[in-house]
N, C-alpha and C positions, 0 to 999 in steps of 0.2 A: 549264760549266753556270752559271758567279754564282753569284747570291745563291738559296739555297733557303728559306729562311725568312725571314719577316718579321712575327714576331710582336708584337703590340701588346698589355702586359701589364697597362696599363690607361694614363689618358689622360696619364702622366709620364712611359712608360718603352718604350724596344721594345729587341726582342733581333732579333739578324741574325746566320744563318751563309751562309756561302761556301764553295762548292765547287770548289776550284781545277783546274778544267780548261782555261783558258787558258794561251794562251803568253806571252811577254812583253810580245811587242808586243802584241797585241791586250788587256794589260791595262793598257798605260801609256794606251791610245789610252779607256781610261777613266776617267784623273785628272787632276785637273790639277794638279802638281808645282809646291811653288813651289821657288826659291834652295836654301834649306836644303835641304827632302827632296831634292831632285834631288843634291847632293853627301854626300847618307847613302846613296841609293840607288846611287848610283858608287861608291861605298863596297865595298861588298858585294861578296863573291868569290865564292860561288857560285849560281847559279842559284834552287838552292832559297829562301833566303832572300831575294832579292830577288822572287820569288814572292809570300814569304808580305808579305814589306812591300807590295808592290804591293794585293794583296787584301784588306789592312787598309781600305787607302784607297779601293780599289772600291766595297768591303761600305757604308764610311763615306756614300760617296756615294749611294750606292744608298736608305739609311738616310734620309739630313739635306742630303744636296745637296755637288756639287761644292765649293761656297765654303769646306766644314768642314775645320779641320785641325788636325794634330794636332801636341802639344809636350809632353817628356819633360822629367822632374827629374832629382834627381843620381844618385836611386835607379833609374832606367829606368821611374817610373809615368808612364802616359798621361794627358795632359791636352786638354780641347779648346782651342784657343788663344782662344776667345773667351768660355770659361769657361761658357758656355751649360747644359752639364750635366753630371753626372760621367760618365764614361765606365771602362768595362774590356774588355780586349782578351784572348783567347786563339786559341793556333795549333797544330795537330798533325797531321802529315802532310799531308791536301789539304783541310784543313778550316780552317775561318777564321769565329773568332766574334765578336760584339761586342756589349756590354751599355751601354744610355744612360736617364738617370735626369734629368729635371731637378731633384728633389728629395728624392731619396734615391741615400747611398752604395750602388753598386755592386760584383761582383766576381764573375767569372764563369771556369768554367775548361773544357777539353775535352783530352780524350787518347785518342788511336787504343790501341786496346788488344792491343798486340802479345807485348811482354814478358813474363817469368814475373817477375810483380808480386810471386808469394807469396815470392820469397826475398829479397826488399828490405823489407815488412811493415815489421817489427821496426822501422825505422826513422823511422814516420811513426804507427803506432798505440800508444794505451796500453795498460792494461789495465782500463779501464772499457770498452773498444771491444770490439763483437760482431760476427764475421763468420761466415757461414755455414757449415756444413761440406758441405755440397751441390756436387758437385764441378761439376756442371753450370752454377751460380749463383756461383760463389765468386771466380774472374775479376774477374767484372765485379762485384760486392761491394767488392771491393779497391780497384779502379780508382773507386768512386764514394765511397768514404772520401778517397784523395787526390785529386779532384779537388774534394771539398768544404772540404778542409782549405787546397788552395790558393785557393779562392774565400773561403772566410774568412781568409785571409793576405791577400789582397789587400784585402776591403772595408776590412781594419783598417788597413791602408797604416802599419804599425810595422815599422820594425828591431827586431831582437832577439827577434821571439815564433819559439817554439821549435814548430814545427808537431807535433811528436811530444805534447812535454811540456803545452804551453798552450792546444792546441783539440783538444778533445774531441767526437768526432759521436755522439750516442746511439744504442743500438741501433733498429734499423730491419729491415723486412722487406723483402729485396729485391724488388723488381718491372722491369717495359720503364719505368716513366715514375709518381714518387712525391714525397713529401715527406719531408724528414729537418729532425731538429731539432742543431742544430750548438751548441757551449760554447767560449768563450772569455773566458780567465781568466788575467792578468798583472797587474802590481802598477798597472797605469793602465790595464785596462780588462776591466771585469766583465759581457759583456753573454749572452745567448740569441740565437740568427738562427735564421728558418726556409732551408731551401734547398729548390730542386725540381730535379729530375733526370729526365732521359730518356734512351735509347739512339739512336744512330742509325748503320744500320748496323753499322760493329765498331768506335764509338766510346761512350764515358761523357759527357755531356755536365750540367755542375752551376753553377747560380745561385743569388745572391743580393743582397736590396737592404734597406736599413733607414735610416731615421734613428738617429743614434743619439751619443749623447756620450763625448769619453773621459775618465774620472773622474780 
């Protein structure tokens, strides 16, 4: 299928997701590899993950053009190699998203929602955090707490913030597609983020982008 969306969030920023329904070949015959990737992508031992590399750089392309590419730090963050804009990257099962900002940090995340999310909780919410008891809604509740809190892990691009303990999502009412207001708080960085969320299909999918300083 490609690229299904291609939204343009205003005149700095667009999101793109990917639906991986190609095969290999028909997705390499979409990029163009240079030296390095081509020996990370040999790399790779299984199919799947050479998949989802590949439709990073499709989506990329699709996005900002063949020439874009992309270069990693010691942490595994995504960088564009020509610095052009920030960028953030997420992958879950056939889906492949990517977030670009020329002038605002980004951090974007998505998760196919399979698991029983509610017995791992514990591990990622506080107790300022409010999840529904709606058994209908509560799922996907769950799943859009951590995918907000890994999109604010990411905009903040710090070692050591404790996703449980250090970012807080306020309560919110669930909806298909809203707004959440996110906290984070560690001893170098005090700020507010807005996020927005939608579903797609039996995925969560959550962004966000800010200017913003670490004190």
């Amino acid at each position: 299928m490609g690229c299904i969306t291609k939204h343009y969030l205003n005149e700095f920023s667009i999101l793109g997701v990917w639906k991986i329904e190609e095969d290999l070949d028909t997705l390499l015959s979409l990029v163009d590899l240079d030296n390095d990737e081509k020996k990370k992508y040999k790399g790779f031992s299984s199919t799947s993950r050479k998949l989802e590399f590949l439709s990073v750089r499709a989506l990329l392309a699709e996005l900002i053009g063949k020439e874009a590419g992309i270069v990693y730090n010691k942490n595994n963050k995504p960088f564009l190699k020509d610095g052009s804009r920030f960028i953030s990257i997420s992958h879950s099962h056939k889906l492949t998203a990517i977030l670009l900002s020329t002038n605002e940090k980004v951090g974007i995340d998505l998760e196919y929602m399979s698991s029983n999310i509610a017995a791992f909780a514990f591990k990622f919410l506080n107790r300022k955090e409010k999840v529904t008891k709606e058994h209908d809604d509560r799922k996907y509740h769950l799943y859009l707490h951590w995918c907000a809190k890994e999109a604010l892990y990411k905009i903040c691009d710090k070692e050591g913030i404790s996703i449980r303990n250090n970012l807080t999502i306020e309560p919110f009412e669930v909806k298909e597609s809203g707004e959440i207001k996110g906290q984070v708080h560690t001893n170098k960085i005090n700020e507010s983020f807005d996020l927005y969320y939608s579903k797609y299909d039996n995925y969560a999918i959550v962004w966000t982008k800010k200017n913003y300083e670490v004190r």
